[in-house]
Structures are given as C-alpha cells and as structure tokens.
C-alpha positions as CSV (number, residue, x, y, z in Angstrom):
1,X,33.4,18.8,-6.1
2,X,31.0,20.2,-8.7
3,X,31.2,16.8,-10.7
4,X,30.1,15.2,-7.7
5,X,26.6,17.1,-7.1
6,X,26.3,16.5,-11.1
7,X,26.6,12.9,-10.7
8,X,23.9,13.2,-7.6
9,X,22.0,16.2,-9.3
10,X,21.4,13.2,-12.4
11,X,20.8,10.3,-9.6
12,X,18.0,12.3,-8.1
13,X,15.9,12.9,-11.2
14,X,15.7,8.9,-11.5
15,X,15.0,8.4,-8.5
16,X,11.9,10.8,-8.9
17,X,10.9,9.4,-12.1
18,X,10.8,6.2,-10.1
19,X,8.7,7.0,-7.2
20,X,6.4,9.1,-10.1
21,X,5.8,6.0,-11.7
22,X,7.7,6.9,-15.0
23,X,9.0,4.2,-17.0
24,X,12.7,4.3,-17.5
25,X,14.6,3.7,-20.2
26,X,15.1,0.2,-20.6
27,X,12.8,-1.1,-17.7
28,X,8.9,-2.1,-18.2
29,X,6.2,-0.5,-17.6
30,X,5.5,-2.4,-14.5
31,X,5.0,-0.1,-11.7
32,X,2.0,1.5,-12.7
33,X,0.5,-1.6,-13.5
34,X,1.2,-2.9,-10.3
35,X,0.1,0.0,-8.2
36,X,-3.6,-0.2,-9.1
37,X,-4.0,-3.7,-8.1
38,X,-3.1,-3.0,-4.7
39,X,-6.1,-0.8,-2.6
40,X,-6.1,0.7,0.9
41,X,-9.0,-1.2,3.0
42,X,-9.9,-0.2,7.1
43,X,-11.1,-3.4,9.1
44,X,-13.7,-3.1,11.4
45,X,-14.9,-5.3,14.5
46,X,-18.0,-6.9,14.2
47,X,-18.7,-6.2,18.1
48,X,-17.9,-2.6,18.9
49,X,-17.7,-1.7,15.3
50,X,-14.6,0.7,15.6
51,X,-12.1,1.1,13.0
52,X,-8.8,-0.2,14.1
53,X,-7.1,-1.4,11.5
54,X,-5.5,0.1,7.9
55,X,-4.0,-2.4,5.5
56,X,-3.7,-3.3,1.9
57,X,-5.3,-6.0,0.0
58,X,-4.8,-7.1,-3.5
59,X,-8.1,-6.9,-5.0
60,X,-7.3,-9.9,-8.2
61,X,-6.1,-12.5,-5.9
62,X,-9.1,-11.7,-3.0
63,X,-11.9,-9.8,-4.7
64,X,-14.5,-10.7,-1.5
65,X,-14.3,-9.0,1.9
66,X,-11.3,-9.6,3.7
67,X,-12.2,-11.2,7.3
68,X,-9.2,-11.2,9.9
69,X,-8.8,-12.1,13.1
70,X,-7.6,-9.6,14.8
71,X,-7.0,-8.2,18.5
72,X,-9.5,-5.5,19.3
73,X,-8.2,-2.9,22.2
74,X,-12.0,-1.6,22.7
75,X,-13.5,-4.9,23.4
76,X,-9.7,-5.9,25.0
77,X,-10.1,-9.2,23.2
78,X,-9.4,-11.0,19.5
79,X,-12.5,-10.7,17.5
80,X,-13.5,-10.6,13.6
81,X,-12.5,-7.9,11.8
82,X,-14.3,-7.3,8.6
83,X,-13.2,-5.2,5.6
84,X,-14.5,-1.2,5.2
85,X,-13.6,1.1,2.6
C-alpha cells in the first residue's frame, strides 16, 4: 500500500511540472514556447455590438483581425463578428 501512493505521490509532481510549464528531463522546451503564440480574443457583432463569443487565435499564422461568421442570439440571426480584445 504505501509503495503505491509513492509511485502516485512521484506521478503527481510531473504532472504539475507539466501543466507549470517546466521542462522535463529529456523533453524540449516546447510548451512555453507554444503557449505565447496562442491569445484569448472576444468577437463582437457588428450590428448590436455585444460580446458573444471567446475563442483563441494564433496570432503568427493570422496577425489581422479575425472576422467570423457567426450566429448572434441578440439580433436572432448570423452576422459578422469582428475580433475585440
């Protein structure tokens, strides 16, 4: 029994140095590379202009405004949504 919540005691502390963004040993420093690529953006509609949206965009591969098609409940129809921050 005890070896057993040593083997999970041990699995737990990777698995936090994961989601932390720590490099393991033997694995690239790729997640906190990749984190900052990736922003949270709001879309808009361009009629009512409420906020009805959250998403994530990479900003390298689309550095303009992100414009979406999108259904809007306020207006009860689809309508261009724009990007906010």
């Amino acid at each position: 029994m005890r070896v057993f919540s040593l083997w999970t005691r041990g699995r737990n502390i990777r698995n936090n140095r994961e989601a932390n963004g720590q490099p393991i040993e033997g694995q690239p420093n790729l997640i906190r590379r990749c984190r900052y690529m990736r922003v949270k953006i709001t879309l808009r509609c361009n009629e009512c202009k409420q906020r009805n949206y959250n998403t994530m965009k990479n900003k390298k591969n689309t550095p303009d405004k992100l414009e979406l098609n999108k259904y809007c409940p306020f207006c009860r129809k689809h309508t261009v949504h724009t990007e906010t921050k």
